[in-house]
Each structure stands twice: as structure tokens, then as C-alpha cells.
C-alpha positions as CSV (number, residue, x, y, z in Angstrom):
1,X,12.2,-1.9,-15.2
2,X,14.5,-0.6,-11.9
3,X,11.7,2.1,-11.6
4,X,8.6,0.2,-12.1
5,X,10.2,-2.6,-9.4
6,X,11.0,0.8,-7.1
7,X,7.2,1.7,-7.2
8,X,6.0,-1.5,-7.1
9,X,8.4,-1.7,-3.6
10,X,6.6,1.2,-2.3
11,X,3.1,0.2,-3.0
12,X,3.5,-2.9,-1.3
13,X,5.2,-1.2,2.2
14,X,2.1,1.4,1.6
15,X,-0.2,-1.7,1.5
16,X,1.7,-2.9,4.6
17,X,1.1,-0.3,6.7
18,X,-2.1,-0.2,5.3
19,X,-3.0,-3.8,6.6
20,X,-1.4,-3.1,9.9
21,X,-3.4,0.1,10.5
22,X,-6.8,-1.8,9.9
23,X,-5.7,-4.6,12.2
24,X,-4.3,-2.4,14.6
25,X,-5.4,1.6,14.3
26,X,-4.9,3.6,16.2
27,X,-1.5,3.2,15.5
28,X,1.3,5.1,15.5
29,X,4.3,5.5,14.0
30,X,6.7,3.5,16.4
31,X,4.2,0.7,16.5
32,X,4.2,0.4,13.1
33,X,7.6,0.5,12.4
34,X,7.8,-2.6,14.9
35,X,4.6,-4.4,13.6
36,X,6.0,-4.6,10.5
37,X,9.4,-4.1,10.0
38,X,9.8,-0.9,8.2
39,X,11.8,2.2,9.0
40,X,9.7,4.9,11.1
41,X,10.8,7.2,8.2
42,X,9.5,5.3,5.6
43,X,6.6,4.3,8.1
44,X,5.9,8.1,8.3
45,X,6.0,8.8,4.4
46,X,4.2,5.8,3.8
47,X,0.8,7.2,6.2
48,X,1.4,10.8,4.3
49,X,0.9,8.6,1.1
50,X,-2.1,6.5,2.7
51,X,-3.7,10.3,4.3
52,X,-2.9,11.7,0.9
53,X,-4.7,9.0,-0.7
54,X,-8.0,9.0,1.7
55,X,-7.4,5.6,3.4
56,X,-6.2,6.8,6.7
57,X,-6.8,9.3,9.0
58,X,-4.7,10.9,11.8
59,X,-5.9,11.3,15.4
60,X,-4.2,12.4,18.3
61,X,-4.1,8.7,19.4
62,X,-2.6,7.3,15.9
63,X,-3.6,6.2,12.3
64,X,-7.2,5.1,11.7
65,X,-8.5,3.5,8.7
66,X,-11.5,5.8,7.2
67,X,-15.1,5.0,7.2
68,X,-15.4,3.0,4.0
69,X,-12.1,1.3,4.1
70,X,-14.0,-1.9,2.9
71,X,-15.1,-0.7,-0.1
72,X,-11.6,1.2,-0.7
73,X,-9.6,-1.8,-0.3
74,X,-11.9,-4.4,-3.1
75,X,-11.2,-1.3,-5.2
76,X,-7.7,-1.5,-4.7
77,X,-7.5,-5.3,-5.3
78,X,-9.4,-5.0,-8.4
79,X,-6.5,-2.2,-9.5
80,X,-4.0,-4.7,-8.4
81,X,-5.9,-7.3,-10.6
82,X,-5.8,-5.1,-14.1
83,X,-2.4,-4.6,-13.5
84,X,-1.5,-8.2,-13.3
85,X,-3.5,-8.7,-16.4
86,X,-1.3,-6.0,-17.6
87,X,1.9,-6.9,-17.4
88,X,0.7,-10.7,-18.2
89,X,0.1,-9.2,-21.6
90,X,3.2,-7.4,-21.9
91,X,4.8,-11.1,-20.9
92,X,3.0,-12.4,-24.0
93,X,4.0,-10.0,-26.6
94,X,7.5,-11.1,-25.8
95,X,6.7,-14.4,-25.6
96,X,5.8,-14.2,-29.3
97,X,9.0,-13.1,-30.5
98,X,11.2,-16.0,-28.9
């Protein structure tokens, strides 16, 4: 469960950053560490995560969301969604032994 809750953790900062870049972009590092409270060094692996993934892009001015990020972000939420379902289900089958 301690590593589930660690991903879990670093999703949500990734999803942070995500937010603040679309609010905000371009953005850099500094910024972002201030707009939303997270180390610049976990700010920094975070956009490698969000590049890595195709959400973001670099420019000499700071991070951008891409082109489609609408589209990328109802697809994340309806991830999100399963996944709730998910572990709702995994609640249940417990819930029968009790």
C-alpha cells in the first residue's frame, strides 16, 4: 500500500504542475515551485514526467501546455475515474469478508 500511496503522491504533484502550467504557461521552474508549493527539484522531475508524457512542452520562455491539452486532460480524468472504480471494488471484496 506505501507504494501505491507513493505513486498516487506523485501523480497528484504531476497533476499540480500540470494545472499550474495551463493556468499559467509559460512557466518556469521557479514560478512553479512558488505557485504551488513544491520543491524546484521535484518541480523539475515532475515537467520531465509531464514532457515525457506529451502534456507539456519546453520553450525558451518556460513550460507550455500542448495543442490538444483539452482533450488530454478529459482523458486523464476518465483514467482517474476507472481507477476509483477500481479500488472501490477492491474496498468491496473486503467488505465481504467482515
Amino acid at each position: 500500500m506505501d507504494r501505491l500511496e507513493d505513486q498516487v503522491e506523485k501523480e497528484g504533484r504531476d497533476l499540480s504542475i500540470l494545472e499550474a502550467v495551463i493556468e499559467n504557461g509559460p512557466i518556469g521552474i521557479v514560478r512553479l515551485a512558488e505557485e504551488t508549493d513544491v520543491p524546484k527539484h521535484k518541480v523539475r522531475y515532475s515537467l520531465r514526467m509531464l514532457e515525457d508524457d506529451e502534456l507539456i512542452e519546453p520553450t525558451p520562455q518556460g513550460a507550455i501546455p500542448v495543442d490538444n491539452i483539452d482533450e488530454r486532460v478529459a482523458t486523464i480524468n476518465d483514467g482517474i475515474d476507472r481507477l476509483v472504480e477500481q479500488l472501490d471494488g477492491l474496498r468491496d471484496v473486503f467488505s465481504s469478508t467482515e
